[in-house]
Each structure stands twice: as structure tokens, then as C-alpha cells.
N, C-alpha and C positions, 0 to 999 in steps of 0.2 A: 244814085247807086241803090240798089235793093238790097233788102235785108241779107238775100242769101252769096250776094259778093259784099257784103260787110260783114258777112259772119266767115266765107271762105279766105277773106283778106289777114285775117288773125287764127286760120289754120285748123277752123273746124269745118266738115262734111258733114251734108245734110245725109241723113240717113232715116231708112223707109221705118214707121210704127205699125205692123200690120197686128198685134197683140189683142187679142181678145176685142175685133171688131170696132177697137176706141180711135176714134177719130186725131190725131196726133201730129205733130212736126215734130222732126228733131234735130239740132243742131251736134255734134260730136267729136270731140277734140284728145287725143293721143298725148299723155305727159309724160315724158321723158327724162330721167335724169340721169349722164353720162352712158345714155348706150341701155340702162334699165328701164323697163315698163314699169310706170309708177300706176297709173287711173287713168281712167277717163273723164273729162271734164264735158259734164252735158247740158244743153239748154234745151227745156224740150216746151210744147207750148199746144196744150191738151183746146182743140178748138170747139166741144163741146159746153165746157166749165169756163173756158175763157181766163187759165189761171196761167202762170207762168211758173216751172219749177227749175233752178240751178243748181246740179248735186254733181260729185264726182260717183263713179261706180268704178268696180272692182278695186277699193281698196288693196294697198302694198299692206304687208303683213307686219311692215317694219313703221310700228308708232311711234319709235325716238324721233323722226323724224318730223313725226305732225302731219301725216297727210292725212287725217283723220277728221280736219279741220274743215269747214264748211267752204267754200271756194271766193274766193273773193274777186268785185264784179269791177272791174274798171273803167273807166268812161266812153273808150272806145265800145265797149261789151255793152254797157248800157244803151248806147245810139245806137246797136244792132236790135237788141229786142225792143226797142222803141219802134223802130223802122218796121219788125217782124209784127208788132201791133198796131202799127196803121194800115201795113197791105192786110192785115185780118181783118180789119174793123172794127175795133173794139175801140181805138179809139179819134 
């Protein structure tokens, strides 16, 4: 399986980085809670620098809740950017 039907199997779309000429993947996933747009949960993986970043963007406004908090990377998520860094070659 490739990276990018192990990352679409858990409900994220790859989506284009055309931003400032930087060379980029990105992975981007929609959270939801009861019908609310909460963030977005993104994998993105800068093929320049060779780093990997996991961040949510557009923060909810609503911190009681915690989504303020860094994203937490599960096993299944981990064997995708694993897979997404061997079709790179990095490793």
C-alpha cells in the first residue's frame, strides 16, 4: 500500500503546496466535532530539508476544550509517514 492510500485510509487528502516556490507534500485531514469545524490536522513533509512537521491549523476559538494541544500521532499515522519517507528516500 502507499503512503498516500495509507494516509487517504484514515481520512486525510493530499493537498497541493504551491507557497512560496518550497518544494512540499501535504497530507490534510478535517476534524469534526458533532457537525462543528474544529481544525485541521496536517502532515506536511518539506522534501527540501527533509523534516516532517505534524500541526493542526485554524485553531477553534474554544480552549476549554483543548484543542490547542499538539496532535497526537497514532500507529496507524506513524506507518504512513514511515511509508511517505521511504517512497522520498530519506530513508
Amino acid at each position: 500500500m502507499t503512503a498516500q492510500e495509507m494516509f487517504e485510509s484514515m481520512g486525510f487528502k493530499k493537498d497541493k503546496f504551491d507557497y512560496f516556490g518550497l518544494d512540499r507534500l501535504v497530507y490534510k485531514k478535517p476534524i469534526v466535532d458533532e457537525g462543528d469545524y474544529l481544525y485541521t490536522f496536517v502532515v506536511l513533509f518539506d522534501k527540501e530539508e527533509k523534516i516532517t512537521s505534524v500541526y493542526c491549523d485554524e485553531y477553534s476559538e474554544d480552549y476549554e476544550y483543548g484543542y490547542d494541544a499538539p496532535p497526537a500521532i497514532d500507529m496507524e499515522l506513524l506507518k504512513a509517514i514511515s511509508q511517505q519517507c521511504r517512497e522520498l528516500g530519506w530513508l
